[in-house]
C-alpha positions as CSV (number, residue, x, y, z in Angstrom):
1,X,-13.0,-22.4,-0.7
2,X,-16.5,-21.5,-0.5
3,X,-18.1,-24.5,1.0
4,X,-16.9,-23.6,4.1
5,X,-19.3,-20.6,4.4
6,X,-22.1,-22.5,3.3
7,X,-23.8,-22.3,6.8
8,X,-22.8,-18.6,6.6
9,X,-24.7,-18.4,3.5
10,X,-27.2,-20.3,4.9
11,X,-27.8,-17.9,8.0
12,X,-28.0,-14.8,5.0
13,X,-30.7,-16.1,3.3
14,X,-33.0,-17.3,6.7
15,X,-31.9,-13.8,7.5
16,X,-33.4,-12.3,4.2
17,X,-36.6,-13.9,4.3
18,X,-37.1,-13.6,8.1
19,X,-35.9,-9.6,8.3
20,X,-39.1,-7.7,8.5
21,X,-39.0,-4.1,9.8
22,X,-37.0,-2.1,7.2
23,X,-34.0,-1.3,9.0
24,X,-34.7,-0.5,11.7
25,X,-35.6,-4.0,12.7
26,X,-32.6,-5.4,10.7
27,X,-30.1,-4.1,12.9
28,X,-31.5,-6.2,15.9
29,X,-31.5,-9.3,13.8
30,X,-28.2,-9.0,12.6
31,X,-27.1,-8.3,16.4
32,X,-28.9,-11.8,17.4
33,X,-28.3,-13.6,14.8
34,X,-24.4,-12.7,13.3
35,X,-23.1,-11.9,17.1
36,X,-24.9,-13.6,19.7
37,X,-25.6,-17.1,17.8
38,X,-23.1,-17.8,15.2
39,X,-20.4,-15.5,16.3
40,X,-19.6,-14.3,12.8
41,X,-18.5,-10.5,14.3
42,X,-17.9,-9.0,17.3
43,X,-20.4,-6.8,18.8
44,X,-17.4,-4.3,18.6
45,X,-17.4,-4.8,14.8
46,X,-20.9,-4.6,14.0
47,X,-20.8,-1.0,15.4
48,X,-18.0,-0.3,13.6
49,X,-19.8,-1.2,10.1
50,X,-23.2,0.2,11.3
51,X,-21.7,3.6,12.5
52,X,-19.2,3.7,9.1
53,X,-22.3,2.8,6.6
54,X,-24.5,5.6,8.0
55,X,-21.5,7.3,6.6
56,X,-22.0,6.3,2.9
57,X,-25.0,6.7,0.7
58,X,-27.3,3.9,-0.1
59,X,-28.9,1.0,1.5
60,X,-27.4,1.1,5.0
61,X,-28.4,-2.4,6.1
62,X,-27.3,-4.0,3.1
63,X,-24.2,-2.6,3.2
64,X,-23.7,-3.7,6.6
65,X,-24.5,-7.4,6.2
66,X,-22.0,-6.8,2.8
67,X,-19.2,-6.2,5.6
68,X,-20.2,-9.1,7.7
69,X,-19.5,-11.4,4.1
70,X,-16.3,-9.1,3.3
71,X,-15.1,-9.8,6.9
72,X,-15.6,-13.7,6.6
73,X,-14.4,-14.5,3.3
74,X,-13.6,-11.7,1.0
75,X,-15.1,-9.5,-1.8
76,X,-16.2,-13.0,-3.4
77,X,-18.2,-14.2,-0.1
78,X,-19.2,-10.4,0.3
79,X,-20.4,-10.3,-3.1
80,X,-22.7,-13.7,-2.4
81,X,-23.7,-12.2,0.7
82,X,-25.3,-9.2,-1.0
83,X,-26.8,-11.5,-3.6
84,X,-28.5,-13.5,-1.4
85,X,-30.1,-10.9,0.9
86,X,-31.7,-8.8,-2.1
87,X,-33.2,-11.7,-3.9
88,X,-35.8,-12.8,-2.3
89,X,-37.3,-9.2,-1.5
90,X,-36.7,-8.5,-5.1
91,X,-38.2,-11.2,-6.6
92,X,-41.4,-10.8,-4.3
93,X,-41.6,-7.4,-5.6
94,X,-41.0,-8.6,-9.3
95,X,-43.6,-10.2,-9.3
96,X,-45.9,-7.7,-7.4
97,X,-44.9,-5.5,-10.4
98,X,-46.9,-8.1,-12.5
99,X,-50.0,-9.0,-10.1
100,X,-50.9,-5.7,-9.0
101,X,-53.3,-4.9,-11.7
102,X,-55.5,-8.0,-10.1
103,X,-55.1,-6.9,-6.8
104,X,-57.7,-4.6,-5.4
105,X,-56.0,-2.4,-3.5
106,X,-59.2,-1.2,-1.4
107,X,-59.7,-4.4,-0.5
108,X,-56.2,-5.7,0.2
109,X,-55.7,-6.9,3.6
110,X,-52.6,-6.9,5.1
111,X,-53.5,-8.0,8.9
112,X,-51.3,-10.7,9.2
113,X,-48.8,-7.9,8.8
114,X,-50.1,-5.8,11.5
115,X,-47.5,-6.9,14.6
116,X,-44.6,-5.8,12.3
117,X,-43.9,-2.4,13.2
118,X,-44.0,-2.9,16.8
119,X,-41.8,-5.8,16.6
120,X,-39.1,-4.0,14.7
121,X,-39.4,-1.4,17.5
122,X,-38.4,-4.5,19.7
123,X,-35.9,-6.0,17.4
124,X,-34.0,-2.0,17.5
125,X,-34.2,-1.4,21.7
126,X,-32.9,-4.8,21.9
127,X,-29.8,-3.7,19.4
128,X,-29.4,-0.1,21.2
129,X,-29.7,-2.0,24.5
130,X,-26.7,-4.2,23.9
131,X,-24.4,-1.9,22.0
132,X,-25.3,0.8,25.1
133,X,-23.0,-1.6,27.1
134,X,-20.3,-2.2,24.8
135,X,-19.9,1.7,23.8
136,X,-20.7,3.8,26.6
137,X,-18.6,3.7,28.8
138,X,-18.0,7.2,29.8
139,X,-19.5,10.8,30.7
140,X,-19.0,11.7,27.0
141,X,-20.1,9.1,25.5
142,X,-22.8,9.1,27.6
143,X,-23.4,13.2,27.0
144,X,-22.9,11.8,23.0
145,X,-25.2,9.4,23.0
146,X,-28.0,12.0,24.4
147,X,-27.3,14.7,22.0
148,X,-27.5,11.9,19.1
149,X,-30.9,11.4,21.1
150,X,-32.5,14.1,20.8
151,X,-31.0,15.4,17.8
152,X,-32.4,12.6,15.4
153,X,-35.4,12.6,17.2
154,X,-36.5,16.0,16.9
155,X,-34.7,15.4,13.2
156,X,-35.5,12.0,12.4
157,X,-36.8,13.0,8.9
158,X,-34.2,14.8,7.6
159,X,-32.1,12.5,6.4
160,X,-28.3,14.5,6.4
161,X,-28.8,14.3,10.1
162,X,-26.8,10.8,10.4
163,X,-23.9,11.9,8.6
164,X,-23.3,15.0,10.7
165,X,-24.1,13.7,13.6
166,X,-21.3,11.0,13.3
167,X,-18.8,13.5,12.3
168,X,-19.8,15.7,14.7
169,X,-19.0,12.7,17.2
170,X,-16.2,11.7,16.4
171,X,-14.6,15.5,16.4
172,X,-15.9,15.4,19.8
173,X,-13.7,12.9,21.4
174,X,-10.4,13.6,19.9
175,X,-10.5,17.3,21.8
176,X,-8.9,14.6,24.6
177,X,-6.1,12.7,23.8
178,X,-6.4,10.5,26.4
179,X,-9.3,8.1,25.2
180,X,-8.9,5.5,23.4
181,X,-5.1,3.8,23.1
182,X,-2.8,5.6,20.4
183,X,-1.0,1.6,19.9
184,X,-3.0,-1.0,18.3
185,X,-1.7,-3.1,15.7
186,X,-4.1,-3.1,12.2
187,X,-3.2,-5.2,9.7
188,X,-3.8,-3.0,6.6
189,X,-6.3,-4.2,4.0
190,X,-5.4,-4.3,0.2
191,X,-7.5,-1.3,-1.7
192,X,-9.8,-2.3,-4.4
193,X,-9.1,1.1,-7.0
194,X,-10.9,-0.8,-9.6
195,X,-14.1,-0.3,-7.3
196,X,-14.0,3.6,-7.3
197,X,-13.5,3.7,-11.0
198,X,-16.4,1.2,-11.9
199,X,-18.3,3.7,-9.8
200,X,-17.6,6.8,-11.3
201,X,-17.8,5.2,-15.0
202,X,-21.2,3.5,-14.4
203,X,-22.2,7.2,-13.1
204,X,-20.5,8.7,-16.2
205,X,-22.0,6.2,-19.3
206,X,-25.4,5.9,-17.7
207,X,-25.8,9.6,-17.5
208,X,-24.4,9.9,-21.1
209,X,-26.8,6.8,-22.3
210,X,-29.4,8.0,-20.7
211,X,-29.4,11.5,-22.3
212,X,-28.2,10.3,-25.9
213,X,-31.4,8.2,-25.5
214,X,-33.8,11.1,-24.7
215,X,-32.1,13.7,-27.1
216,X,-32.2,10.7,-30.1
217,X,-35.4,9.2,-29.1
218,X,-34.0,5.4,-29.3
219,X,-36.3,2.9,-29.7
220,X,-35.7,1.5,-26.5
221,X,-34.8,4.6,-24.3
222,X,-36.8,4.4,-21.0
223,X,-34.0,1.4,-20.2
224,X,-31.5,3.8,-20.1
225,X,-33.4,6.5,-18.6
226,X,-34.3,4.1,-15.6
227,X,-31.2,2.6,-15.3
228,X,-29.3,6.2,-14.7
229,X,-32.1,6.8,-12.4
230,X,-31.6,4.0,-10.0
231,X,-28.1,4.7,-10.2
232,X,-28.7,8.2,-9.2
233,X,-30.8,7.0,-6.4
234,X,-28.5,4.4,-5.5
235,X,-25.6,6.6,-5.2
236,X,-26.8,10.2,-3.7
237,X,-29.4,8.4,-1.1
238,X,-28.7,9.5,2.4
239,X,-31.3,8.5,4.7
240,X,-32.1,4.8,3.4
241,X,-35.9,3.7,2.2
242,X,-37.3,6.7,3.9
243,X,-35.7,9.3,1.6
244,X,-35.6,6.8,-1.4
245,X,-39.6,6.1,-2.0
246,X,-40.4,9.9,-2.1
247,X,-37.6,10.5,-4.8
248,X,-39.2,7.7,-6.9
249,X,-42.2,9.0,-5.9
250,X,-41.5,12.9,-7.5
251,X,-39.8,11.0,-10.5
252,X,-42.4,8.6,-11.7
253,X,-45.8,9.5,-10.4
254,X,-45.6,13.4,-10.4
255,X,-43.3,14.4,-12.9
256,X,-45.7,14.7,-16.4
257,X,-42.5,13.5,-18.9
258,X,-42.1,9.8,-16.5
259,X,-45.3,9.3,-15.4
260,X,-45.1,5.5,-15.4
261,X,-47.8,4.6,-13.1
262,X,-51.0,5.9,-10.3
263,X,-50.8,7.2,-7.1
264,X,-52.5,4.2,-6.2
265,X,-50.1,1.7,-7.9
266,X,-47.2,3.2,-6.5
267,X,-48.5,3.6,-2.9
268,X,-49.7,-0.2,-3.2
269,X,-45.7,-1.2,-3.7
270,X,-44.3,1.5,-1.5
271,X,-46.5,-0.6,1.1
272,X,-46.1,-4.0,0.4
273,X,-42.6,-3.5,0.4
274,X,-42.5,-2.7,4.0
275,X,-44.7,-6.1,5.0
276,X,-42.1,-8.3,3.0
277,X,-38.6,-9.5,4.2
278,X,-35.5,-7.8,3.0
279,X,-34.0,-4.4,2.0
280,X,-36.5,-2.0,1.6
281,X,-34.6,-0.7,-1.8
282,X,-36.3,-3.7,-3.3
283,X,-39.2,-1.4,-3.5
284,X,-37.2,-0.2,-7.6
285,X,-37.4,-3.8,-8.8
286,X,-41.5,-2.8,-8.9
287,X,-40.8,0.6,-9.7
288,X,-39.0,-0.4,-12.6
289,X,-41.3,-3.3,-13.5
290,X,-44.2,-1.3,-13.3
291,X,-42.6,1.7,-15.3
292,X,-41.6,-0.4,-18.2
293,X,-45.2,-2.8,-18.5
294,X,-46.3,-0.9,-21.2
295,X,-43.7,-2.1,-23.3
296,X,-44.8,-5.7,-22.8
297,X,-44.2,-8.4,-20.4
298,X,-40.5,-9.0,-21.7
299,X,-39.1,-5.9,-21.1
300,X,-41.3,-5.2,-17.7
301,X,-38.7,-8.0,-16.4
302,X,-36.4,-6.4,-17.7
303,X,-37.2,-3.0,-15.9
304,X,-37.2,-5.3,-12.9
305,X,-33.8,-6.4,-13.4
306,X,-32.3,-2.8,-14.1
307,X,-33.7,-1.6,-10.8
308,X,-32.3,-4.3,-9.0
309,X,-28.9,-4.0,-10.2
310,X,-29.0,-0.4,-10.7
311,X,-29.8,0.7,-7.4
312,X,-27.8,-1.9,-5.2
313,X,-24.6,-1.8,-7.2
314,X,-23.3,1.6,-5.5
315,X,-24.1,0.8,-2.4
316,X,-22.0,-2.2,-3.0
317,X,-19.3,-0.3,-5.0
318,X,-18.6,2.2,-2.4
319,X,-18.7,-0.1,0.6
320,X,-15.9,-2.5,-0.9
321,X,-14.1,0.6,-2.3
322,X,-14.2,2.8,1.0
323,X,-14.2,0.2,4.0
324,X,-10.5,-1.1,3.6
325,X,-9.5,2.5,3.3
326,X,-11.4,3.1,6.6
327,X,-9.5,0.1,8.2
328,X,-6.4,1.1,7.4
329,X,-6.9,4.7,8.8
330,X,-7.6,2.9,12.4
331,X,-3.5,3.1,12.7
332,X,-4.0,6.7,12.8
333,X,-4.8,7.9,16.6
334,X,-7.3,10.4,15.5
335,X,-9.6,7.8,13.8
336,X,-9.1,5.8,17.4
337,X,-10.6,8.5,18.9
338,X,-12.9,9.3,16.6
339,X,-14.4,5.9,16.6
340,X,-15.5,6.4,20.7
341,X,-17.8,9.0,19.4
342,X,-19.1,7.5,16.6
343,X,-20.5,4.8,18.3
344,X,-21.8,6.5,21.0
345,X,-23.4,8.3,18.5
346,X,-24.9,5.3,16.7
347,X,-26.5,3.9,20.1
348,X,-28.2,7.6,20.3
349,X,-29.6,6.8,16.9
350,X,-30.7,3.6,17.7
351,X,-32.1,4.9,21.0
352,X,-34.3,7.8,18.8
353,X,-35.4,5.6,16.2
354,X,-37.1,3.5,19.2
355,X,-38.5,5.8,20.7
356,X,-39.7,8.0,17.6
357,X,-41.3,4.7,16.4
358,X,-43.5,3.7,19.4
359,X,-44.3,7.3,19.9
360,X,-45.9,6.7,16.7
361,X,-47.4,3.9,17.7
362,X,-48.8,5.0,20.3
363,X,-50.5,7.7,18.4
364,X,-54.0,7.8,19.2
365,X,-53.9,5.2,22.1
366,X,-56.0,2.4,21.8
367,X,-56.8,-1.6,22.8
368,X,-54.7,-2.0,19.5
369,X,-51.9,0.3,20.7
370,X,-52.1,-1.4,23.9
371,X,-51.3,-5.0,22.2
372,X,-48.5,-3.3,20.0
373,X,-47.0,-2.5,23.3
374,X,-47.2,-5.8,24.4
375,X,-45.6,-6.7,20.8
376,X,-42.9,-4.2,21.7
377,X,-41.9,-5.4,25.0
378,X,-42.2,-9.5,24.2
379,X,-40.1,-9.2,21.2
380,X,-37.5,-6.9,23.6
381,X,-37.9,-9.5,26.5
382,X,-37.2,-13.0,24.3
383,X,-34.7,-11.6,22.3
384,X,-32.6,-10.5,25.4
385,X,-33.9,-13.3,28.0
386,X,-33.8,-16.5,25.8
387,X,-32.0,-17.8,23.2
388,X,-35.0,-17.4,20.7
389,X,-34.1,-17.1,17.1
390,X,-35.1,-14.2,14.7
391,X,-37.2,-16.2,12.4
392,X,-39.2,-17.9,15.3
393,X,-40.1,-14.3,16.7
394,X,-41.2,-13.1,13.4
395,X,-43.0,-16.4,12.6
396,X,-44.4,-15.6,16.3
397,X,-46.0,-12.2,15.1
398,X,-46.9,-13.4,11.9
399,X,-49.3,-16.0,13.8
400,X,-50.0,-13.2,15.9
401,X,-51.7,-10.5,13.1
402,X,-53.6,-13.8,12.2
403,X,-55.5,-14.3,14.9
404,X,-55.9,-10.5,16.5
């Protein structure tokens, strides 16, 4: 049943090591390459699982492209889907873990890398531009959409600003009952219980692990001490990548008791992982490496692995658990409406991200600002004017931090 989605799969993993630009730029690939090429969702859809995953904790983007899987072919295809998009990333960072102590990080050069940014920038007004057509429609929305603006630009730091925003949206437009038809027919979804309860128990035995571990001192404790960390991470982490390095940050460069690694080592991954494809939450496969490489080159893999696992398996728990109990809500008029505001508020999101970004790019204006906002508006102008795809834009910048 699964060779059908083989070019699916296919598209997921050019996606993975094509998707520069942390989130931000992943939304606009995702829009050019799942909707506008291959057709996989609906432009109506992919709103509906952006807006809903800024609902949930945990890797946003990840979760979204998890939905795009579910949609096509189940929890099984949803399941490869995930797999595919974190490996590369992690992997890339695995091994960072074990290079970085030959790498001077003075001296590392990350030019080619330098077009990146800006181009995400492009890649995210090109996704606000087109879901700005498909979900404002209206003066609310439209009144929405500005409030989201301004709101989550003056805010864009504090991560519990997405979450309220979107609930505060979709209160909004159920005060009328006239938007939005109150008859649509949804064809309920079957709900996975067993992926709540894994959830919960994973959160359960790694916390009691992890503190049997500490209190007995077990030979091989900092496993289960990193492992109900990620978790942790994984499963509280509003905000995406943003919020997520800073925690790691506090936890294993700060804090005397898990001191794992430098300033300098950390802030060497916490960058790189921004210049490589993928998910930025790939950033805990070298958190975990590094943390464990004391231990010897065995179990530094192995501190890879748990922060892979650990820190994208409640992202995908609660997606698979909480989306088909979403869906089958749609019957219900008030989620109808609700659903107007929510993606009106989304498109304000996208709208202040942009903008928030190339204000700071634009910080401290210069010939170099000048070509980023040439970067900005080329990647903007292909991806709406032509039928370019994703990985030949990125290849494009690439080439272009080479030679500038």
């Amino acid at each position: 049943m699964l060779l059908r989605h083989v070019p699916f799969l296919k598209a997921v993993f050019l996606h993975s090591v094509s998707a520069f630009g942390g989130p931000q730029g992943h939304i606009g690939m995702m829009m050019k390459t799942f909707v506008e090429r291959r057709r996989d969702v609906t432009k109506e859809e992919l709103m509906e699982y952006i807006s809903f995953c800024q609902l949930l904790p945990g890797a946003s983007s990840t979760q979204t492209l998890t939905l795009i899987g579910y949609k096509r072919g189940g929890v099984s295809l949803a399941v490869l889907t995930l797999i595919i998009w974190i490996l590369p990333a992690c992997i890339l960072m695995t091994l960072l873990s074990f290079l970085v102590q030959y790498i001077d990080t003075k001296q590392l050069s990350l030019n080619v890398f330098k077009f990146i940014q800006p181009m995400a920038v492009g890649f995210l007004a090109f996704a606000a531009f087109r879901t700005y057509k498909v979900s404002i429609h209206n003066l609310i929305t439209y009144i929405i959409m500005l409030v989201a603006l301004f709101a989550t630009f003056i805010l864009f730091k504090t991560p519990w600003v997405f979450p309220i925003l979107i609930i505060l949206g979709g209160i909004v437009t159920n005060i009328s009952r006239k938007r939005i038809p109150t008859k649509e027919v949804v064809k309920p979804k079957q709900i996975k219980w067993t992926n709540i309860w894994v959830f919960v128990l994973v959160f359960i035995i790694a916390g009691f692990l992890s503190e049997s571990a500490r209190k007995h001192e077990w030979k091989d404790r900092r496993a289960y001490n990193l492992f109900e960390n990620f978790y942790r991470f994984g499963s509280l982490v509003f905000g995406g990548g943003d919020v997520l390095m800073p925690m790691m940050y506090q936890q294993y460069v700060v804090r005397d008791k898990t001191k794992y690694m430098t300033k300098e080592e950390y802030l060497t991954g916490s960058g790189m992982v921004r210049a490589i494809p993928g998910p930025v939450f790939s950033v805990a496969a070298y958190t975990g490496g590094m943390a464990m490489r004391s231990k010897g080159k065995q179990m530094q893999l192995l501190g890879c692995i748990i922060g892979t696992i650990a820190i994208f398996l409640p992202s995908a728990l609660l997606v698979l658990f909480f989306y088909p109990v979403w869906h089958n809500l749609k019957k219900y008029v008030v989620v109808y409406r609700a659903l107007e505001g929510i993606n009106a508020v989304v498109v304000g999101i996208m709208w202040a991200a942009s903008v928030y970004l190339l204000k700071e790019i634009l910080t401290g204006f210069n010939a170099t600002s000048l070509l980023d906002v040439v970067v900005v508006t080329g990647t903007f102008s292909v991806l709406t004017f032509t039928k370019t795809r994703s990985p030949f834009v990125v290849i494009g910048c690439l080439l272009l931090g080479c030679f500038f």
